[in-house]
MARTINU-860708 format. One record per residue (C-alpha): x, y, z. Coordinates in steps of 0.5 Angstrom, whole numbers, padded with zeros to 4 digits, always signed. Layout:
! MARTINU-860708
XYZ/...
! end
This chain:
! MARTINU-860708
-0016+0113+0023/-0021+0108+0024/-0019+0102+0030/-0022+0096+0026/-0021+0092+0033/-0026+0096+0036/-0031+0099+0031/-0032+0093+0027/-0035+0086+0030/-0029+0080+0028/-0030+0078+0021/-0033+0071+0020/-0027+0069+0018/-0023+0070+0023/-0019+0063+0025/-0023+0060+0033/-0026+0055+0032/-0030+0053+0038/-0032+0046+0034/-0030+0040+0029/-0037+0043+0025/-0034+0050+0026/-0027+0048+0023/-0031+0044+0018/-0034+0050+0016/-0029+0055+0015/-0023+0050+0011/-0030+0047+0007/-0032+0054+0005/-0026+0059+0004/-0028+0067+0005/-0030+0068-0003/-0025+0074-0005/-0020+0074+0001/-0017+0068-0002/-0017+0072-0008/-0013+0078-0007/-0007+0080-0011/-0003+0083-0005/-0004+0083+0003/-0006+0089+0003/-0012+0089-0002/-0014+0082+0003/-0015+0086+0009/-0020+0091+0006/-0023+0085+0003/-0024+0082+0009/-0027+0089+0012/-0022+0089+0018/-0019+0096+0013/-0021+0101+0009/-0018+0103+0003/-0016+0110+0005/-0013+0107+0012/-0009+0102+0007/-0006+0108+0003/-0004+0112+0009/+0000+0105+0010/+0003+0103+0004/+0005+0111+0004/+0008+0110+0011/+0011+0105+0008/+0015+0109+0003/+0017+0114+0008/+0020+0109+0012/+0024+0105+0006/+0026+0112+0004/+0030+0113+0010/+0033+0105+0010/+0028+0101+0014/+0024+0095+0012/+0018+0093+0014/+0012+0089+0012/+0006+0093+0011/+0002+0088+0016/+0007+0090+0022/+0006+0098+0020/-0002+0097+0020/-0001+0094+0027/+0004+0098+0030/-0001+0104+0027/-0007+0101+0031/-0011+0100+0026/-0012+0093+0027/-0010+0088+0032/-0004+0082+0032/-0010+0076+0032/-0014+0080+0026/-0008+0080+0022/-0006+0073+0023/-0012+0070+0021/-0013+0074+0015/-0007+0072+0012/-0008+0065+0014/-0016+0065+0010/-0011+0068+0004/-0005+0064+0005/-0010+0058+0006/-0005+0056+0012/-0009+0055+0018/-0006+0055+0025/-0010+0051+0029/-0009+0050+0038/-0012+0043+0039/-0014+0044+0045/-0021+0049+0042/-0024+0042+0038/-0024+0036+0040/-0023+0030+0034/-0028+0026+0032/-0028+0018+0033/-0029+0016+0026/-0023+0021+0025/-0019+0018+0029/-0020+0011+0027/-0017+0013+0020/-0009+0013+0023/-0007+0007+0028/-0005+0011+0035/+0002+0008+0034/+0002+0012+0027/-0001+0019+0029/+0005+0019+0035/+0011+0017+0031/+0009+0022+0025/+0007+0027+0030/+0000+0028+0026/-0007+0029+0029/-0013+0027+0025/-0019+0032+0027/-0025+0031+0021/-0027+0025+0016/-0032+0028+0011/-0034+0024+0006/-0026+0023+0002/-0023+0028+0006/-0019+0028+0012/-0017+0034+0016/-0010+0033+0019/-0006+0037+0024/+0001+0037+0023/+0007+0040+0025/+0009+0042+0018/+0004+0041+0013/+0008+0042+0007/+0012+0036+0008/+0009+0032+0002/+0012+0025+0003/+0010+0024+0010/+0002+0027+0007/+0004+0022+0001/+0005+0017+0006/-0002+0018+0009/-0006+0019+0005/-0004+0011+0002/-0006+0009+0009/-0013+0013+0010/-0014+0013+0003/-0018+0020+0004/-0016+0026+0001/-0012+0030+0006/-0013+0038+0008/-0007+0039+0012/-0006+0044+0018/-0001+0046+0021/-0002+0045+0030/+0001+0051+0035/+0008+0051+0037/+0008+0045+0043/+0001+0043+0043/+0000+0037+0038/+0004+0031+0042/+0000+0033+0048/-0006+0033+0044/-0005+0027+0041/-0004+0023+0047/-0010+0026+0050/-0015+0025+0044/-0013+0017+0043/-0013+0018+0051/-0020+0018+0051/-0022+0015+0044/-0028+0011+0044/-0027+0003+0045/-0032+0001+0039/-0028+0007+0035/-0023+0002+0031/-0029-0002+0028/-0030+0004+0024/-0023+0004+0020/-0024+0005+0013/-0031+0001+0011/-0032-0007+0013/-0025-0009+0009/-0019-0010+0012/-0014-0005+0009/-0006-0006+0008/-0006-0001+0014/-0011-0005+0018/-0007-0012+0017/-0001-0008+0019/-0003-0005+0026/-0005-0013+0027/+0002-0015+0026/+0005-0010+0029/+0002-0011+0036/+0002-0019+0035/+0010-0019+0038/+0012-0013+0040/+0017-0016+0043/+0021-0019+0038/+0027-0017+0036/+0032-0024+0036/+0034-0027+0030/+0029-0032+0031/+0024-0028+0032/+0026-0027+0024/+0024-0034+0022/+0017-0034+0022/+0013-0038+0018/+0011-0036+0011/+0003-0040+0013/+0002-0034+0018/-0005-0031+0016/-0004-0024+0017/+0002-0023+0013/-0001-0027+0007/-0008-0022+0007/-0003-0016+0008/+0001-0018+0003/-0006-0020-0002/-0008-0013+0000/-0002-0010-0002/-0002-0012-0009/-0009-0011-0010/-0009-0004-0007/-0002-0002-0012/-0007-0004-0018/-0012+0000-0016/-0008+0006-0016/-0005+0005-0022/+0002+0003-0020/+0007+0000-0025/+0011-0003-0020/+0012-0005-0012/+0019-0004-0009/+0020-0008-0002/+0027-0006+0002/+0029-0009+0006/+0035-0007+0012/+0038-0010+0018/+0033-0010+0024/+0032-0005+0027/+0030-0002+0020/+0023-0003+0018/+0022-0006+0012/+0019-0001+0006/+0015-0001+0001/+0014+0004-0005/+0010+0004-0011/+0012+0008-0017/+0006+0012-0019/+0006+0016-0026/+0013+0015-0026/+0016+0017-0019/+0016+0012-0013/+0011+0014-0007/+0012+0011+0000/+0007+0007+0002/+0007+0003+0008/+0013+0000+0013/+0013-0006+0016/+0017-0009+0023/+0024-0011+0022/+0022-0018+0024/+0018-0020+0018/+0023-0017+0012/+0025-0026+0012/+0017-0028+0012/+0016-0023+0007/+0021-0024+0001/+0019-0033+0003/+0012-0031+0002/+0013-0027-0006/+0018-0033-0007/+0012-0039-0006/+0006-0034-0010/+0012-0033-0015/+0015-0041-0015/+0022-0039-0013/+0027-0042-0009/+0025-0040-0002/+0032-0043+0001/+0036-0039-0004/+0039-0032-0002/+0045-0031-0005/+0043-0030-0013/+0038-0027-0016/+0031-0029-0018/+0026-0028-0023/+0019-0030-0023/+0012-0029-0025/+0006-0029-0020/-0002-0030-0023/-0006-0026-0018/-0011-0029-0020/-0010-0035-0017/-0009-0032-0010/-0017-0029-0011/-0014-0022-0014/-0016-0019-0020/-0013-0022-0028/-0006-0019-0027/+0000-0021-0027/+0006-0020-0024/+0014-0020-0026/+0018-0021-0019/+0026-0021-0019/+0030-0021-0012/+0036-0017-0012/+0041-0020-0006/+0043-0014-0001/+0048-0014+0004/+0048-0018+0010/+0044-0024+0007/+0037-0019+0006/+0034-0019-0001/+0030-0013-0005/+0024-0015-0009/+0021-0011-0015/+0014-0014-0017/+0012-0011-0024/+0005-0011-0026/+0003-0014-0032/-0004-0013-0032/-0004-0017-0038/-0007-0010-0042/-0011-0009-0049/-0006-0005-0054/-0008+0001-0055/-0010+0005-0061/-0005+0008-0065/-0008+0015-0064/-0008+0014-0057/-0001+0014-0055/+0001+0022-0055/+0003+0022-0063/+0002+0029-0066/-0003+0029-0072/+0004+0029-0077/+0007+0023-0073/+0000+0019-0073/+0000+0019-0080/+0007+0019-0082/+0008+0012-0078/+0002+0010-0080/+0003+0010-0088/+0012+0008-0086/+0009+0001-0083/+0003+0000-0088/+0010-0002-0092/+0011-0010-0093/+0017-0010-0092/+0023-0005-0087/+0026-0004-0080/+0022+0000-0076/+0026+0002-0069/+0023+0005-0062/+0028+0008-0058/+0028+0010-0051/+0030+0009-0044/+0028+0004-0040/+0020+0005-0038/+0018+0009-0043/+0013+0006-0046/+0017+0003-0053/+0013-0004-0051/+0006+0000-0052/+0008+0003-0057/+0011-0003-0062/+0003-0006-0059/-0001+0000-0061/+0003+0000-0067/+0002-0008-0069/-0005-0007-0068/-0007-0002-0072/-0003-0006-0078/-0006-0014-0074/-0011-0017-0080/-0013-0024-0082/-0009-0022-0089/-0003-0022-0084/+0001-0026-0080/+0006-0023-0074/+0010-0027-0070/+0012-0023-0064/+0018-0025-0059/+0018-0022-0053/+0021-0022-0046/+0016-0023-0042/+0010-0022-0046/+0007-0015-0042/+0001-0014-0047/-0003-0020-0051/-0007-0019-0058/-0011-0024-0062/-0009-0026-0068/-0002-0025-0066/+0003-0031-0065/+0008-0029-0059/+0013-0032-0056/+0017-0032-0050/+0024-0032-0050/+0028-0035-0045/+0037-0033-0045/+0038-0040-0040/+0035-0045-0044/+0039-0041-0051/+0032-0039-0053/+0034-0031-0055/+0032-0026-0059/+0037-0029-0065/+0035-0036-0064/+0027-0034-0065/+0028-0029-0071/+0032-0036-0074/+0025-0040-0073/+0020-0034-0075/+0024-0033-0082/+0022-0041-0083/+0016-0040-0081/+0013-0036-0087/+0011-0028-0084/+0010-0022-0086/+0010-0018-0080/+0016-0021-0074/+0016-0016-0067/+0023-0016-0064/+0022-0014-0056/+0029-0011-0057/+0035-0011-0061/+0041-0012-0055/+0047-0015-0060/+0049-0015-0067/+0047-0023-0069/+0040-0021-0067/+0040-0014-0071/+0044-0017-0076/+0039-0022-0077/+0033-0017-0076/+0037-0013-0082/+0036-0018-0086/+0029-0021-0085/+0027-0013-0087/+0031-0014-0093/+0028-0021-0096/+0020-0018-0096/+0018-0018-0088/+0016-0012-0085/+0021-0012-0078/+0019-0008-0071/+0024-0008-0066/+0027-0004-0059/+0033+0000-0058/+0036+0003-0051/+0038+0010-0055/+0036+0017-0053/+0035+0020-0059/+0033+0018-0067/+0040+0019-0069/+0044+0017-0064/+0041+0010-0066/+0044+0010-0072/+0051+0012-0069/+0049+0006-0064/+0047+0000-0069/+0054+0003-0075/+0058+0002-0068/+0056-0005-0066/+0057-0007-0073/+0052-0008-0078/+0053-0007-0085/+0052+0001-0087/+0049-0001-0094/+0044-0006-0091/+0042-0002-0086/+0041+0004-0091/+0037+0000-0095/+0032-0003-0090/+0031+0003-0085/+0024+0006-0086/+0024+0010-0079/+0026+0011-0072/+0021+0013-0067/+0025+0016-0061/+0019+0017-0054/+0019+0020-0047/+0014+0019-0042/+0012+0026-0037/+0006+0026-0033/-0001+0029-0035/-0004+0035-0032/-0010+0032-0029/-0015+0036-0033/-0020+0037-0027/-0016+0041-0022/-0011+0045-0027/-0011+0052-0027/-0009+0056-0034/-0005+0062-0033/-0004+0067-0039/+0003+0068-0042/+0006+0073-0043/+0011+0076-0048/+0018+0075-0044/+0015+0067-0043/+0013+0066-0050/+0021+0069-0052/+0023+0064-0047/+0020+0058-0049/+0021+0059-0057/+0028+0060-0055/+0027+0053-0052/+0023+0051-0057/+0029+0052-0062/+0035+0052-0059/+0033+0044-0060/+0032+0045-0067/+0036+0049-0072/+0035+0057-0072/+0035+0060-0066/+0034+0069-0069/+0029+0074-0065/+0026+0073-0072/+0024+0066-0072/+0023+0066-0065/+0017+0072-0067/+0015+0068-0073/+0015+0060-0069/+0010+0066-0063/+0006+0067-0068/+0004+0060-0071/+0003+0057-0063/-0002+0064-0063/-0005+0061-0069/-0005+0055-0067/-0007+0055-0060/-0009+0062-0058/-0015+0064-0055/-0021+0069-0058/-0016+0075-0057/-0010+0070-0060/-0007+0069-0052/-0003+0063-0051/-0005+0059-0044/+0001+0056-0040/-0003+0050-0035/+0000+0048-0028/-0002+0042-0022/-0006+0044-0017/-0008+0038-0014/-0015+0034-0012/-0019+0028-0010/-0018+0026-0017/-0011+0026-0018/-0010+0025-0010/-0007+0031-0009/-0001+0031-0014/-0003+0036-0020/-0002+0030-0025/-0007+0023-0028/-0003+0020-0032/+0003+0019-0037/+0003+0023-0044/+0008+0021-0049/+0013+0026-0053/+0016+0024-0059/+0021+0025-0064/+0020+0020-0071/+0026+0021-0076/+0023+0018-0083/+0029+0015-0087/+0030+0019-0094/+0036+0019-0100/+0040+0024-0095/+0039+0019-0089/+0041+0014-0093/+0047+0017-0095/+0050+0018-0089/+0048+0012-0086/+0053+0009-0091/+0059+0014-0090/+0058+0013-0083/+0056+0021-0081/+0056+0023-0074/+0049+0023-0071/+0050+0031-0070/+0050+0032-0078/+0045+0026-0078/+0042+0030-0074/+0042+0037-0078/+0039+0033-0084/+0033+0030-0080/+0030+0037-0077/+0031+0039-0085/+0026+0034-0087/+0022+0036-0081/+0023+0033-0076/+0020+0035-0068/+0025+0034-0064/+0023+0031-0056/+0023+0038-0053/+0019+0041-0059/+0014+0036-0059/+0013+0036-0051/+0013+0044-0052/+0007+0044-0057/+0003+0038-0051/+0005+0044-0046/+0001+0049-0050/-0005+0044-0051/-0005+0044-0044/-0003+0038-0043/+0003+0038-0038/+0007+0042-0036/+0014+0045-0039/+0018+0042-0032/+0016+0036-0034/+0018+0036-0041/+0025+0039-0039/+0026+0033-0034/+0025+0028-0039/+0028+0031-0045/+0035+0033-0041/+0038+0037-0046/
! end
């Protein structure tokens, strides 16, 4: 047997780098089948340090051993039998893990690098910024899978991070030495000439180290560097995407966290000192015209970021009073967004064109249900502007107004000065309509009116809290509505989900192999009706011929993660949709008061996706992924 320790030079991709440029080279430029192989074994002989008959005696070794009870890894064995070294087959197994381990003392970190994370943050997360390249940042950590800490630093550099992971006892050593020994000028060289969020953090963390006092609590909301901290907040959550801002607050000495929700799921952006959690929450109160000496109730109000030199966004604000005299905050952006298209929102091409024939109606009530953020709003709009012509007039009564149109006229309820949704459908009816929006049917006066608009030439578009088509139904009989008017004004339901889309620049394909085709029919049908072997074969063969491939495979798609999506797998969020058209059968029960399960039963009859089938036919369009699909449907 071959020594490959002494027979053969190291590999070049034996993990010592002597420099940032070294390290740079070999995490930028991953050896080209290593990181391929299917096994260990296989990595070793692409990587030249064994041959495949050194491999094979190996593997049979192996055997032996396994035979007589004894189980070892096959890299150990290869050592043990001398046919490489320790060293080697740690660094072959990090180039095909891709999980490098990194001794700080062999590189020494670049100025610009370290620039990214104040030295506060580097010492109290325990990380060591290496190398900044273009978006990217190297990042030596003790753990490098710990996702929320790399979330936390990546909104505070906003690079994309290559995460390594350092030697057993040698980061915090490293990270004292190497901003130690930072250049003076290197802060000037953060993150361009524009103060980041982050930047205004660490001028405020610094200003009064030292103040920890319950005075120390009441500063003045005048206070420059907070009011550009908080501006910069905003302006950095627009440019992420993000749907809200949630500002926490707790008794010193916690700091004051702030989240943004991004695709759906909140994501840690910044911490402030305990000391600013008043001064904060007085500052939102002045942008939103809120009353700054009131802590014990709760608050709403708007903010017009325009107005404060940010971009045309505005932004709903509530305040939700905690313990101890400290108050939350939730800012909602309300970008003030176009609608749009109806054939954008994520309708399958059966649904598009039945929701559209169902509202080219003059008259019949149309319900979109769901939970809280999923997109019911958007759609109503998507569906308001596929049907806004000069011939028609529209009447809209929303709370609050999130997406504006021309040719609409909307109107902004408000419950305080008895302003409801009953009181503005009384008004609108008086007002010669053909179209009325109603942000959302939240008692019976309002749907009994709305019922009655439909019954009397107006087509009526509204929202309903319910989890699926049926169960509306079941909810709106239970609340007291006539059964034969609402039999008789009911067009069609529209129950939606939002899941995150794949990002379609990084996400990778994987073939799918009968046992995850049964599966997945199984799924796909035991949400329906019939669920044999035989319609779960037949239901295999449609996807096959409606999204196979040239050998008719069928793909399953997954997150990767990239500079595009920031390292999440997803860009996006995609709607799922279960549209229950009202029929004669319908109908029927409707005035019997059937139970939603037999409701139910005659809608997948007629046709009718269910939630999880029509997610299950995006995951085959490689569109999500089905995780997200069994999050969202919950079944």
């Amino acid at each position: 047997m071959t020594d490959a320790s002494t027979s053969a030079p190291p590999p070049a991709h034996s993990f010592r780098p002597q420099s940032a440029e070294a390290l740079w080279r070999q995490i930028s430029t991953p050896h080209p089948t290593v990181g391929k192989a299917r096994h260990l074994g296989e990595a070793l002989v692409h990587a030249g340090l064994l041959s495949t008959p050194d491999l094979a005696e190996g593997l049979q070794a192996q055997q032996e051993e396994r035979g007589n009870g004894v189980q070892r890894p096959i890299g150990q064995i290869l050592v043990d039998r001398g046919a490489l070294t320790q060293d080697q087959l740690r660094s072959v197994i990090a180039t095909w893990l891709g999980e490098y381990t990194v001794h700080p003392g062999d590189i020494t970190p670049e100025a610009s690098a370290l620039a990214l994370i104040p030295r506060a943050v580097a010492e109290r997360e325990s990380v060591l910024p290496l190398i900044a390249r273009d978006d990217a940042l190297v990042l030596l950590m003790a753990d490098p899978w710990d996702r929320v800490l790399i979330d936390e630093i990546r909104f505070l550099t906003q690079r994309r991070l290559i995460p390594l992971r350092a030697s057993p006892g040698t980061l915090m050593p490293a990270i004292h030495k190497a901003y130690r020994t930072r250049p003076a000028d290197a802060g000037g060289a953060a993150a361009g000439a524009r103060a980041t969020s982050q930047e205004l953090l660490t001028n405020l963390a610094t200003a009064s180290p030292d103040a920890d006092t319950e005075q120390a609590d009441v500063i003045s909301e005048s206070d420059n560097t907070l009011v550009r901290l908080i501006n910069s907040v905003i302006d950095e959550a627009i440019s992420h995407r993000a749907s809200d801002i949630h500002i926490e607050t707790e008794p010193a000495p916690h700091n004051v966290r702030v989240r943004l929700r991004i695709d759906g799921d909140l994501v840690p952006y910044l911490e402030l000192p305990a000391r600013y959690r008043f001064a904060m929450v007085a500052r939102i109160k002045i942008m939103a015209s809120m009353d700054i000496s009131e802590h014990r109730k709760p608050q709403d109000g708007k903010i017009d970021f325009a107005r404060f030199g940010g971009p045309p966004v505005e932004l709903r604000v509530v305040t939700v009073p905690t313990s101890r005299g400290l108050e939350d905050v939730v800012l909602r952006l309300l970008a003030g967004a176009k609608p749009l298209p109806l054939e954008n929102i994520g309708l399958s091409q059966p649904n598009l064109l039945a929701l559209r024939a169902v509202v080219q109606k003059s008259y019949g009530l149309v319900l979109v249900c769901g939970p809280t953020g999923c997109g019911k709003t958007t759609t109503l709009h998507s569906v308001v502007r596929d049907i806004n012509t000069a011939g028609r007039k529209i009447w809209t009564a929303e709370d609050p107004i999130e997406i504006t149109q021309e040719g609409l006229r909307q109107v902004q309820v408000n419950p305080r000065i008895g302003w409801t949704f009953a009181a503005a459908m009384r008004t609108f009816l008086r007002a010669d309509p053909d179209v009325i929006m109603i942000g959302e049917m939240r008692d019976e006066e309002t749907a009994r009116i709305a019922i009655e608009a439909s019954l009397t030439g107006h087509l009526v578009l509204s929202t309903l809290h319910t989890n699926s088509a049926p169960e509306s139904i079941a909810r709106l009989l239970e609340i007291g509505l006539d059964p034969f008017n609402f039999s008789d004004s009911l067009l069609a339901i529209l129950a939606q989900r939002l899941v995150r889309r794949l990002c379609i620049a990084c996400r990778e394909p994987r073939v799918a192999d009968d046992e995850m085709l049964t599966g997945l029919a199984s799924q796909y049908l035991d949400s329906g009706t019939h669920n044999t072997a035989e319609a779960r074969q037949v239901q295999i063969g449609r996807w096959r011929q409606q999204y196979g491939g040239a050998q008719s495979e069928l793909r399953m798609w997954r997150p990767v993660g990239c500079a595009k999506c920031e390292g999440h797998g997803y860009h996006g969020r995609l709607g799922i949709h279960e549209l229950m058209m009202s029929d004669e059968t319908i109908r029927q029960h409707i005035r019997h008061r059937a139970p939603a399960s037999d409701i139910r039963h005659s809608a997948l009859t007629a046709g009718m996706l269910t939630l999880r089938q029509d997610g299950i036919e995006k995951v085959l369009q490689g569109l999500t992924d089905m995780s997200e699909v069994v999050a969202a449907t919950n079944l």
